[in-house]
N, C-alpha and C positions, 0 to 999 in steps of 0.2 A: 556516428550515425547521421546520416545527411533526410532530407525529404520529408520534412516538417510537414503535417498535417494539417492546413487552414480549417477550424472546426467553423469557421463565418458560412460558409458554402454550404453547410445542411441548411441554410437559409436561404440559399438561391435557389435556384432553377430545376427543377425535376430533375436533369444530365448533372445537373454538380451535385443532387443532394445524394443523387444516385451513388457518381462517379465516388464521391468521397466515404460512403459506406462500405464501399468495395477495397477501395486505398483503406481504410481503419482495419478491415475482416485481413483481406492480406496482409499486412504487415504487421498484425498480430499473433499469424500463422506461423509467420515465417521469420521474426527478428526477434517474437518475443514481448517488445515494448514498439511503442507509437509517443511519437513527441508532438503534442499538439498545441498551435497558437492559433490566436482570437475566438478563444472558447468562451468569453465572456465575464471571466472573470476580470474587473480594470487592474492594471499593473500598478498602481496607485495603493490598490486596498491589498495584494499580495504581498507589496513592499511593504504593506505596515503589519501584516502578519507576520513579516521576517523580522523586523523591529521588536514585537511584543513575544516572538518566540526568543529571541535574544536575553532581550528585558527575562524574561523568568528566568532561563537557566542561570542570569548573573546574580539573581538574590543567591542570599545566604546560606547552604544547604539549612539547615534549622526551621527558615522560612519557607522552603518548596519541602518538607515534610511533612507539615503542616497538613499537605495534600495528599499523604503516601500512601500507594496502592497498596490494599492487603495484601498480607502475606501469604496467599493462597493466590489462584493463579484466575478465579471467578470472582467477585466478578470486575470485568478487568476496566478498572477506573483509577487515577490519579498520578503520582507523580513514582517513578520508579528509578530509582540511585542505582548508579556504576556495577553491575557484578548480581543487580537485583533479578535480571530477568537472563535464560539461557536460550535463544535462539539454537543452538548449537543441538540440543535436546531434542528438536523438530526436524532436525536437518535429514533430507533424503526420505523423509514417513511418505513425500506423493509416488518416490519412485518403489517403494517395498522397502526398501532399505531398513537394517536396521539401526539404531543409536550406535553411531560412532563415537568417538573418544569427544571426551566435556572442553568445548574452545569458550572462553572466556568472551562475549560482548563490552566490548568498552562502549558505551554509549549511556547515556540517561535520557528518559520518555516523561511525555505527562500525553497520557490517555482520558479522553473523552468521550460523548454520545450526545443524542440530542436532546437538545434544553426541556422537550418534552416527552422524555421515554418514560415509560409507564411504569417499568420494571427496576430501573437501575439510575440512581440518581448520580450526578457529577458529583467529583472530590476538588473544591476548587479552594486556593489562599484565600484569605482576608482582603476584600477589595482595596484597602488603604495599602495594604503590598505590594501592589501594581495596577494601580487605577484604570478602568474602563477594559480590564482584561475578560473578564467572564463575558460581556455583552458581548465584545469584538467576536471572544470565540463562538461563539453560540448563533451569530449573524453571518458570518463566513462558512460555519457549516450549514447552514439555511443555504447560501451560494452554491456551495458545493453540490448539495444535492439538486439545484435543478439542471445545472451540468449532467451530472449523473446521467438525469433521466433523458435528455440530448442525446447521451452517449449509445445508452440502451437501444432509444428509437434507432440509433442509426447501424447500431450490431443487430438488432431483430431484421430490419432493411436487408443487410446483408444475406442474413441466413434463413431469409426467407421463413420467419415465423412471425405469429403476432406483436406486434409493439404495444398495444395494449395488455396482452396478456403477460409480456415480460416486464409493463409499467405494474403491471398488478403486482407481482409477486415479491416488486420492492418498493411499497408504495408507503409505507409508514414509515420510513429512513430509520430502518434501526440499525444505525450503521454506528461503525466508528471512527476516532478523528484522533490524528499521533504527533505530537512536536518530539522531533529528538533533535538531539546534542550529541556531537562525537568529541569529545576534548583533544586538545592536541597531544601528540602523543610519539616521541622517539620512535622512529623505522623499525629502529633496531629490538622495541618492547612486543612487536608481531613478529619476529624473524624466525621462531622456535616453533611458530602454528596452535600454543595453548591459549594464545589471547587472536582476536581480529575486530574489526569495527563492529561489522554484523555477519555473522554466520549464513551459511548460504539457506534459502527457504523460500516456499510459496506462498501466497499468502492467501486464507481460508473464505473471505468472501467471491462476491462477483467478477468487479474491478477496483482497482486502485489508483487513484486520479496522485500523483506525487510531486510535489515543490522542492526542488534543492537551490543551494548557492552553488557557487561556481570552484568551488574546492576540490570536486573528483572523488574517484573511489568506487562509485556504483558501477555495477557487470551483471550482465546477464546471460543466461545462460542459453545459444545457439542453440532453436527450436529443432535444425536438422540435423546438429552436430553435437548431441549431448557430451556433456563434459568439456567444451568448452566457453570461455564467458567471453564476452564482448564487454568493454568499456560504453559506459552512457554518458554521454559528456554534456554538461549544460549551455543549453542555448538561451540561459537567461534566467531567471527565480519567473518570470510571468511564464514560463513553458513547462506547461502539464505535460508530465512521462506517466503515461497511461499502460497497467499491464492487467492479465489477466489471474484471475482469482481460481481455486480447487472448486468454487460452486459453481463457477461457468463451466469448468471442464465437465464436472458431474454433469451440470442438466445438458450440456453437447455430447453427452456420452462420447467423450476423448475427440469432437471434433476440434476444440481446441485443448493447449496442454497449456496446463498452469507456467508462468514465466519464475523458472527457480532463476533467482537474484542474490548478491552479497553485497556487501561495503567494504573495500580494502584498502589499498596503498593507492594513493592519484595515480595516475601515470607518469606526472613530473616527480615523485619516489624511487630511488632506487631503493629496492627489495634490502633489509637490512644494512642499511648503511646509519649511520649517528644523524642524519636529518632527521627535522619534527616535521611529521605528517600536522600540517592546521589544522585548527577546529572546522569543525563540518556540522551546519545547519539542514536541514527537511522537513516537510511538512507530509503526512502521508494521510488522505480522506478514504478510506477502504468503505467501497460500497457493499452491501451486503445485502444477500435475500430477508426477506419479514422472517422473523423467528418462528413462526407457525409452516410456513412454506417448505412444500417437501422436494429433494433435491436428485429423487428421482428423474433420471434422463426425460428430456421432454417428447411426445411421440412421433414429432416427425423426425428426429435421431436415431428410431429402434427401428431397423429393416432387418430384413434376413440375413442380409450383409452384415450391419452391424448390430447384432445384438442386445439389449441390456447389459450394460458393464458393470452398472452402480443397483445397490439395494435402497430401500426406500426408507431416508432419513431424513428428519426436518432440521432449516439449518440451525436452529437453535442446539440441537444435541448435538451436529459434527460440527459445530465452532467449539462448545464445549471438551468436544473430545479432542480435537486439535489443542486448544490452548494449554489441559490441562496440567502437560506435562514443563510450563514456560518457566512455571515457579517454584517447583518441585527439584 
């Protein structure tokens, strides 16, 4: 994917803050994901996210259980070991689809929220385990979120609805925040289709603001050409690949479609052959509507033309009903 998104430009001139609203809306339409740089976050403070996401997955297993998500699949906090969680379980639920056969995630996570959610407190190690890690995390999603709400003002711009009213209904960040790990792993150990990095899926918030290294594997899936994926290729750990969430599609009543994505083979992989696919690093910031906020179509979406698609559900119950089959 070429045509990187300058996110500096919502700061200039009416014509660019315009023009790049429009470049963000279509190319969300149309490709699915948006790669975006000088969004503000410094490349400085990313690179040491990629350092302290490193630093955890190399402690001990023993020591990042410490942290480990329960065993039930709510509420979703802490560290989650190889085989712990089934993405595969979810796969196709936006298109109707039912649960196709169990593909095994190779990957481990450590799931977070914000340092002040009301509801649901972090599961974090012992700071002598990794020194200065809880703060970093917890400051970086502070970051993340006023990106976020950047992003929002300039998807409302586009779609010609209120920016404040779409600041409103994610205004308490009750969002979530995801380090994963893919370990290295023989070609040949995905060639049969019961194992893969991450199983194909949408993801149940808003947007998804996503950090990788430059190792490969992520595809998405051609908004006009379902059933085929595109490779996402990294233009760097400082470049946000930005997609859309099942709560945006909801409150657009289908004007945009959730971006269904996976994790596979790089492209420098031949398809089962005895090569080790390398370890693969991500950072993924899923923005999410307030748990109270209902995710009924918004009404300049509902015309005669397009009718009401979705029933009226607030996101707290369809995040819960999405997730709850992750750990099951």
């Amino acid at each position: 994917m070429s045509n990187v998104i300058d996110l500096s430009l919502l700061k200039g001139t009416p014509e660019q803050r315009d023009q790049v609203s429009k470049t963000l809306l279509r190319t969300l339409k149309t490709r699915g994901v948006a790669q975006l740089k000088n969004h503000g976050l410094p490349e400085e403070l990313i690179a040491e996210m990629f350092d302290y996401t490193r630093r955890f997955f190399s402690l001990p297993l023993e020591d990042k259980m410490t942290s480990k998500h329960p065993p039930e699949a709510n509420l979703n906090r802490g560290y989650s070991f190889v085989g712990q969680e089934s993405i595969s379980s979810i796969s196709g639920y936006d298109k109707g689809h039912p649960q196709g056969k169990s593909v095994r995630d190779i990957k481990e996570t450590l799931d977070m929220g914000a340092a002040n959610d009301n509801l649901v407190d972090n599961i974090w190690i012992a700071e002598e385990k990794l020194p200065g890690f809880r703060k970093f995390m917890e400051d970086f999603y502070t970051s993340c979120f006023k990106v976020e709400l950047e992003i929002l003002d300039a998807l409302a711009k586009a779609l010609g609805i209120s920016a404040p009213d779409l600041r409103a209904l994610h205004n308490k960040a009750e969002n979530e925040f995801r380090l994963l790990h893919y370990p290295a792993i023989p070609a040949s150990g995905l060639a049969d289709g019961t194992a893969t990095r991450i199983a194909e899926h949408t993801d149940f918030g808003t947007i998804t603001m996503l950090f990788q290294d430059s190792t490969g594997g992520l595809q998405v899936e051609d908004q006009q050409n379902p059933g085929t994926f595109h490779g996402v290729e990294s233009g760097g750990k400082s470049e946000i690949i930005l997609n859309i969430g099942d709560s945006l599609q909801r409150l657009t009543n289908d004007t945009f479609r959730a971006a269904c994505h996976r994790v596979t083979y790089p492209s420098t992989i031949k398809v089962g052959s005895d090569e080790t696919i390398p370890e693969r690093y991500s950072i993924a910031y899923f923005a999410k509507p307030n748990r109270i906020a209902s995710l009924l179509p918004l009404k300049e979406f509902i015309t005669p033309l397009t009718p009401c698609k979705y029933e009226d559900i607030t996101a707290w119950d369809y995040n819960n009903l999405r997730i709850a089959k992750l750990f099951s």
